[in-house]
VEXMI-84660 format. One record per residue (C-alpha): x, y, z. Coordinates in pm, whole numbers, plus 50000, padded with zeros to 5 digits. Layout:
% residues N
XYZ
...
END
This chain:
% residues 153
271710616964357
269070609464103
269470603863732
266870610063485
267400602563097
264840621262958
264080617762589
261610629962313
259830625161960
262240599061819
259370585861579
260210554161531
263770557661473
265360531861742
268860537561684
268760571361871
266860552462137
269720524562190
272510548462142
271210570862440
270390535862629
273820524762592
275200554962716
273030563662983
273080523863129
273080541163482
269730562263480
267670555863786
264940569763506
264210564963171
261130589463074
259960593562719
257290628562651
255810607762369
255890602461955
257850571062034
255920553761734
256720518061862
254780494662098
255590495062487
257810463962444
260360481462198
261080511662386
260870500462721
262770505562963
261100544362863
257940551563080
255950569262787
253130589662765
250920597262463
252070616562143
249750633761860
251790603861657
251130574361862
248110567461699
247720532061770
250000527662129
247810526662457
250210550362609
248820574262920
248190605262776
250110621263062
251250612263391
252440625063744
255750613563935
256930624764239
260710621464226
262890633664519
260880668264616
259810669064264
256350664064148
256570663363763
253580668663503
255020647463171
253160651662880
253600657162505
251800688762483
250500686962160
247740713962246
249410731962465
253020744162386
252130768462110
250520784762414
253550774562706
251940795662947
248700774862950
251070746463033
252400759063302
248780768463486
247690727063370
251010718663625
249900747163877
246570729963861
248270692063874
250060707064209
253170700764012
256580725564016
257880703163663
256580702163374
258670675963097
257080677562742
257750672362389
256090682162050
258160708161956
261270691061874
263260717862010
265480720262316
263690739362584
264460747762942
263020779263104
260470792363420
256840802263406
254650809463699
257260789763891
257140764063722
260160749163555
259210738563170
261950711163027
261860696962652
264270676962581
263690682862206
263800659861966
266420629361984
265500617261605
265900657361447
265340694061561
262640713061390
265210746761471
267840727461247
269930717961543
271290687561628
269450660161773
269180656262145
267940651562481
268310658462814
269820642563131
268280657463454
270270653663774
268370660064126
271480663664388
271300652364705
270290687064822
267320683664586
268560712264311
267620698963971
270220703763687
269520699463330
272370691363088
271160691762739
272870663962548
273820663562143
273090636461929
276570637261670
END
């Protein structure tokens, strides 16, 4: 079984961050889909990419992993998730079945195209007025991927 702590748009605010570190300590993977607003060195042990905010962090503007059958497209998606469908046909192109994004701030987990679209909103505040959060994906040892949304109180 693989555990994936996957987190979004905190913008600077680093207690979120070390809140979800201390309770995720077991996370094989610690993924961030960008707008961390802080260098490399203060969010790590997050593999970022590039937000619209992270003006001055030499993030990757996106990247590919291949975890367990998996191979996941994570991006911000500034550019993109107005228009969700376009993202899934960048991931078709990428060869990827997963897309993980940010941007919105809002909790998002649904198919397109076959591809499976996770945002794990916002873990710093929810542009749909919900509660901060993020998302902890599980890959079983059969390879199923389950997504547990997870509230910030």
């Amino acid at each position: 079984m693989l555990k994936i702590c996957l987190v979004s748009d905190n913008h600077a605010n680093m207690d979120c961050i070390q809140r979800i570190l201390n309770d995720n300590p077991d996370c094989d993977y610690y993924l961030h889909c960008g707008d961390a607003c802080v260098p490399y060195e203060e969010i790590s042990p997050f593999a970022c990419v590039k937000g619209n905010n992270d003006w001055d962090q030499d993030y990757p503007k996106e990247r590919i992993l291949e975890i367990g059958n998996y191979r996941i497209l994570m991006i911000h998606g500034d550019g993109y998730t107005y228009f969700i469908n376009r993202l899934a046909q960048k991931a078709i192109q990428e060869k990827c079945n997963v897309v993980f994004y940010g941007h919105t701030h809002m909790y998002d987990d649904r198919y397109i195209d076959g591809v499976r679209l996770i945002n794990p909103g916002s873990c710093s505040y929810n542009r749909d007025f919900s509660s901060p959060c993020y998302a902890k994906v599980i890959i079983d040892d059969d390879n199923n991927m389950h997504v547990n949304k997870i509230e910030l109180e």
